[in-house]
N, C-alpha and C positions, 0 to 999 in steps of 0.2 A: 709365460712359457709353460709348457706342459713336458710332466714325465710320467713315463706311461709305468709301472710296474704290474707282473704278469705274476702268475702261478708260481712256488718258490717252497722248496720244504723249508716247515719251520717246527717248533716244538709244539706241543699241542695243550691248547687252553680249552678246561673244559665249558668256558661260560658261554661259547657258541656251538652249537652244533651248526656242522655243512650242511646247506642247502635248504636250510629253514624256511628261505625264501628263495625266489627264482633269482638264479644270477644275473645281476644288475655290473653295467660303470657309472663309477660316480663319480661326480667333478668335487671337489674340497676345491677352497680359496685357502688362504694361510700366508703369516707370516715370516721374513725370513730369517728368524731365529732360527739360534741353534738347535733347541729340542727340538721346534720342527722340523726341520730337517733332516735331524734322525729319528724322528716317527717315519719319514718318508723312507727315509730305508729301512726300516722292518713290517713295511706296509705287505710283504709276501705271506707274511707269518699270519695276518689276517685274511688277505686274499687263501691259502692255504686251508684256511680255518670255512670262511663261508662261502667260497666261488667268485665273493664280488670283486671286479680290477676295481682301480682308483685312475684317478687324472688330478693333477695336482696342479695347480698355481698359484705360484707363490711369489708374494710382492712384498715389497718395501714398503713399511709400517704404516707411512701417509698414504700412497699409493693405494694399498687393501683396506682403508677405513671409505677414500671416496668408492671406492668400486663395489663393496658390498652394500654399503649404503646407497648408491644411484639404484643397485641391482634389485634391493630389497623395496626401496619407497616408488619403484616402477614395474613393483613383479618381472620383473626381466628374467626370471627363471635360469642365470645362467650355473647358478649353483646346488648343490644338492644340502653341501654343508660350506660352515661359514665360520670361520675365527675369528668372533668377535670378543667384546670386554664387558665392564661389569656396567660400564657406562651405556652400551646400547641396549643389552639384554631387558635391563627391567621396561625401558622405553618401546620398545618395538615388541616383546611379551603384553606387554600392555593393547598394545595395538591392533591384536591376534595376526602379527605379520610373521609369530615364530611359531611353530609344533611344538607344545608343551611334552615334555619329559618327564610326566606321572604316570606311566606305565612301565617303567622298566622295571627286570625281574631282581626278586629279594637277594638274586646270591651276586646282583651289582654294587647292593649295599648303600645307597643313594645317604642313609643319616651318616655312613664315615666319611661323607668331605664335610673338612672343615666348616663349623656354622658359618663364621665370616665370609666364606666365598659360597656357600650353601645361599647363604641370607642376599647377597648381593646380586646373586646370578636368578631370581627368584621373584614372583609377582603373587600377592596375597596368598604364600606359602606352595605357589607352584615353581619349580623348576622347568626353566627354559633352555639354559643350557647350561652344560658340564664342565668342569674346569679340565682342562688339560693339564696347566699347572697354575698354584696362586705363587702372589706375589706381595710382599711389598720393598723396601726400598732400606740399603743402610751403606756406611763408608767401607770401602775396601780398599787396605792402603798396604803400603810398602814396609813392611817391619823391619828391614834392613836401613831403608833412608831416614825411618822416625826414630831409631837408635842414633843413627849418623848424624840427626840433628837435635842430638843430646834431650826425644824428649819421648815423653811414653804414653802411649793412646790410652783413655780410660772407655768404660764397655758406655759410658752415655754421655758421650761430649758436649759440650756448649760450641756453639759457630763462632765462639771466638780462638775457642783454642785451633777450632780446624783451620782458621784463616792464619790463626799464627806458622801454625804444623805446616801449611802450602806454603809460605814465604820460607818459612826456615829451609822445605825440602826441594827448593827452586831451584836449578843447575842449566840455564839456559844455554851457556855455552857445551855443555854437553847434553842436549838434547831433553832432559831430564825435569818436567813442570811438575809442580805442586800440589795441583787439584788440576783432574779435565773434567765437565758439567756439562749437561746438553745443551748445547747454544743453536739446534737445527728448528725453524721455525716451525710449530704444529702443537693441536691443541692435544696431543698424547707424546709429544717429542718436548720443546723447551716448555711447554705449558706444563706441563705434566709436572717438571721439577720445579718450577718456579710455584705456582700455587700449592703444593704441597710444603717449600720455601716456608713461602710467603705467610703462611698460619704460622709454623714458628716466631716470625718477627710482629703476631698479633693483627694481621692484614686477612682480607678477605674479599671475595667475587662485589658480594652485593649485601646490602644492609638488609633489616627485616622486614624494608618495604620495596625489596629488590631494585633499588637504587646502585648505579655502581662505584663502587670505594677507588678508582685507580686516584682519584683525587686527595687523597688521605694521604698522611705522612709516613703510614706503615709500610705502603707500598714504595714510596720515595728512599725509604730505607730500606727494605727487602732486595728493591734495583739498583740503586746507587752500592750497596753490597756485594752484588755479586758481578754487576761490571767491573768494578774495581779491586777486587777478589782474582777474576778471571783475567785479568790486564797486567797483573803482577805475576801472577802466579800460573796464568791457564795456558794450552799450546796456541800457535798461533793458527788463525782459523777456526776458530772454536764455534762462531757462529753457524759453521756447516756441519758439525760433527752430534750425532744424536747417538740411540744405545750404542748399535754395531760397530761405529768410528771410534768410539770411545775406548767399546771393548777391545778393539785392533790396536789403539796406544796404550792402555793399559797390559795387554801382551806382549808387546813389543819392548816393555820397560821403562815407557817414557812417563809416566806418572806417579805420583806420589801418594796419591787420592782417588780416588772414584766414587761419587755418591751416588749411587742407581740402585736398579733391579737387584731382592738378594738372588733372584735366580741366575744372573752372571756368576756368582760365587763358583759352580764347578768350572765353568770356562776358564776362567783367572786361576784356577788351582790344577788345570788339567796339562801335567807337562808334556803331551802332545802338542798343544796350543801355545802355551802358556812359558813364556822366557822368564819369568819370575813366578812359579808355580810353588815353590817350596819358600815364600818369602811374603805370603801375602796374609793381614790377618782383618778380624773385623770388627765391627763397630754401630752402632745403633746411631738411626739419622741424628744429627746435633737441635739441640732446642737451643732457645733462647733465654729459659729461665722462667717462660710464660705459662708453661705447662701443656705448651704441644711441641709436640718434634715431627720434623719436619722428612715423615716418610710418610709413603702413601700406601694404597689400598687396591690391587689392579688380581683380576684370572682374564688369562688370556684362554677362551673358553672355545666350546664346539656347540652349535648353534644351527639346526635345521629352517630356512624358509619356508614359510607356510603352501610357497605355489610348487616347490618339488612334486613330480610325479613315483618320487622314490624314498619316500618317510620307511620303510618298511628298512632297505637295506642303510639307509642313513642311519637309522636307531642302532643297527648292526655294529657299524663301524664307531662309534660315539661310544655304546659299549665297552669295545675291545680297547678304543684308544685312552679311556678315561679309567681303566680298570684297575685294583690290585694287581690282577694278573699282569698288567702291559707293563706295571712298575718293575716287577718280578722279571720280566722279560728282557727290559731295558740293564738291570742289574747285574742279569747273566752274560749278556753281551759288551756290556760299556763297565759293568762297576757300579757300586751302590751312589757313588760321589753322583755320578752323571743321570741317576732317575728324576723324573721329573717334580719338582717340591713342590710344595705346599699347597696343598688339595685337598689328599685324603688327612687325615687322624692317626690312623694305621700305621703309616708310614714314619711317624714320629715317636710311635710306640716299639717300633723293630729294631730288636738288638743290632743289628746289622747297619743298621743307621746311625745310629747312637754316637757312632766314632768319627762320623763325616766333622770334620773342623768346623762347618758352615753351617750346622745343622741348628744346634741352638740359638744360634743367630738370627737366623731366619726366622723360626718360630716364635722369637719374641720380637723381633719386628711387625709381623704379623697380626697379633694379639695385642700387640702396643696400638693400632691402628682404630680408629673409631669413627666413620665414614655419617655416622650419625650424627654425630659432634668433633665438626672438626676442627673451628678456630676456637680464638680466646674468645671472642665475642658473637653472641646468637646470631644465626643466620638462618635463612628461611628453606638451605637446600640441603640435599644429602649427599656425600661425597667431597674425597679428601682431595685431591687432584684435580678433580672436576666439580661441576656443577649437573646436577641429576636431572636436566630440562633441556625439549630438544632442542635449543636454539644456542647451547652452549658448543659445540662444534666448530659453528659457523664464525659465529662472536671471538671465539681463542685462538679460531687459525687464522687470525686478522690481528688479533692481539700480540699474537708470536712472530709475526712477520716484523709486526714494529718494535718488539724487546729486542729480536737478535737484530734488527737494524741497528739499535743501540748498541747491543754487545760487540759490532763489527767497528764501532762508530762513526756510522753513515748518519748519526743523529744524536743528539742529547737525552740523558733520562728522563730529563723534562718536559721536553717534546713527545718521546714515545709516550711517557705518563698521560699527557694531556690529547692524545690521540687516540689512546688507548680508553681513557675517559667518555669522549663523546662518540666513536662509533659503538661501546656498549649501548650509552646511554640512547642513541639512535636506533639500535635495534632491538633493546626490549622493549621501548613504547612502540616501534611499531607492531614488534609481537603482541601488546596491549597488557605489558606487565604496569 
């Protein structure tokens, strides 16, 4: 679906001047997050700024990984920029399939985003693409239900008390579940949360001679966990519900938990949206005791393809959207809660932020993440969530189909386990791991 937005007064950011370049439209891919979505409404304020329109299309988070991906591994040229993650960036920089982003000017400030999403979005110290915002992962729960069940959230919980806290704040006859988790099959939707999981409970993708572990107990415990977790405690249908369904229960008031994205935190607290906005508080993902906790590492980023006929005005727009300024912008219009997190440095250093409820949260979620070392035990790849090799995509959206089969219980953990086993193992020998 495309939306077209035109010319539009806005306030004026001095890091572009109009008409630098000849006015261009450009198409953006994008997901349908909510910060996205309101960059797309103040897309005037840049149109405004350098003459260029935009054309937007925006998809649903599996949806926009197969379509830039088909687009970009077949130059299909149908985009000019791209929202991708920290998982393609270095893969496809590598590949020269993206326009490196070591020319942009000094007053963009390229050393204030964060090292961690600096480091991730990055190939032998070049930047490919810009973070829109980073991320990672912690509980957002119900501070009214966790009093009501006589029990009190500590700032770095173990999985066992969170599994207690979902049972105790269960109210199924009023509509009311414990914990809701991604159960929507996809290797950035239930993959996503289950291997980042899954290193808390000391499990892992592949050993150090890239052999695959679903064979392993750690994993039979990681899933046996959270089926039975989610069965007690989770809404019904869980198996179709990924961020945005979740975030829609979670607003609604139907949950007690939520362990996702910290950058849901303004949504959940924004009482425009938000039916339990003044009731929500937060919490660092739960370990095991094993010395990982089980959050991840994710920038949902802006990403030039290399066959664009429009690098000049795409650099443009990458600029304005990834800017001090655009924060500053977004601030003025929505509120400091609703700027887009965890990117810049800056941002964390501004009195003006300081007071956001969510904010230290986030930042140590963040910082707590180490995508270099992410389980208990050595493994040969980089990445908390993922697996940093191209073939890990294809292998998880095959792996996810069979967990939430389980989670629906079309099948046993045992069977998904042992399924899950051999079509890795089938596909990295043929990739010739």
């Amino acid at each position: 679906m495309f939306a077209k937005y035109t010319l539009g007064a806005a306030t004026a950011l001095s890091m572009i001047s109009a008409g630098s370049v000849s006015a261009e439209t450009i198409t953006i891919a994008t997901v349908n997050n909510g910060d996205m979505i309101r960059m797309q409404g103040l897309t005037d304020d840049f149109t405004a700024k350098t003459g260029h329109e935009v054309e937007w299309v925006t998809l649903e988070e599996n949806v926009l990984r197969q379509r830039v991906t088909t687009d970009i591994t077949t130059k299909g040229g149908q985009f000019d920029i791209m929202t991708i993650g920290m998982y393609e960036t270095p893969i496809w920089g590598k590949n020269g399939w993206l326009v490196p982003l070591d020319d942009l000017p000094a007053e963009y400030d390229t050393d204030d985003i964060l090292p961690a999403m600096r480091g991730g979005l990055s190939v032998d110290g070049t930047l490919f693409a810009a973070p829109f915002y980073g991320e990672s992962s912690m509980i957002m729960y119900r501070t009214d239900l966790m009093e009501k069940a006589g029990l009190e959230m500590p700032d770095a919980p173990t999985w066992e008390f969170v599994a207690e806290a979902a049972r105790a704040m269960t109210d199924k006859d009023n509509g009311i579940y414990g914990i809701c988790l991604r159960g929507k099959a996809g290797w950035g939707e239930n993959m996503a949360f289950l291997t980042a999981t899954a290193n808390a409970f000391g499990a892992r993708w592949f050993d150090e001679d890239w052999k695959a572990q679903f064979d392993q107990p750690e994993w039979k415990e990681t899933l046996d966990f959270y089926v039975n977790l989610m069965t007690d405690a989770g809404p019904p249908g869980a198996s179709n519900n990924g961020f945005n369904e979740n975030l829609s229960l979670f607003q609604q008031g139907k949950c007690g938990m939520w362990i996702d994205a910290t950058v849901a935190a303004s949504f959940v607290t924004n009482p425009d949206d938000s039916t339990v906005a003044d009731k929500v508080g937060f919490a660092l993902a739960p370990d095991n005791g094993k010395g990982k906790r089980g959050n991840w590492l994710w920038a949902w980023a802006l990403g030039i393809p290399a066959g664009t006929q429009k690098t000049d005005a795409a650099k443009e727009f990458i600029q304005w959207a990834t800017s001090k300024e655009y924060i500053e912008l977004v601030a003025e219009k929505e509120g400091w809660a609703n700027v887009p997190p965890g990117a810049r440095t800056s941002l964390y250093e501004d009195p003006n932020y300081k007071d956001v409820p969510f904010a230290r949260m986030t930042l140590e979620s963040i910082l707590s993440a180490d995508p270099t070392n992410p389980t208990v035990d050595p493994v040969p790849y980089v990445g908390i969530q993922f697996a940093a090799i191209p073939e890990f995509a294809g292998i998880a959206g095959q792996v996810g189909q069979e967990f939430a089969a389980a989670l629906a219980g079309q099948q046993s953990v045992d069977e998904a386990l042992v399924k899950a086993q051999a079509l890795t193992t089938d596909e990295m020998e043929a990739a010739g791991y």
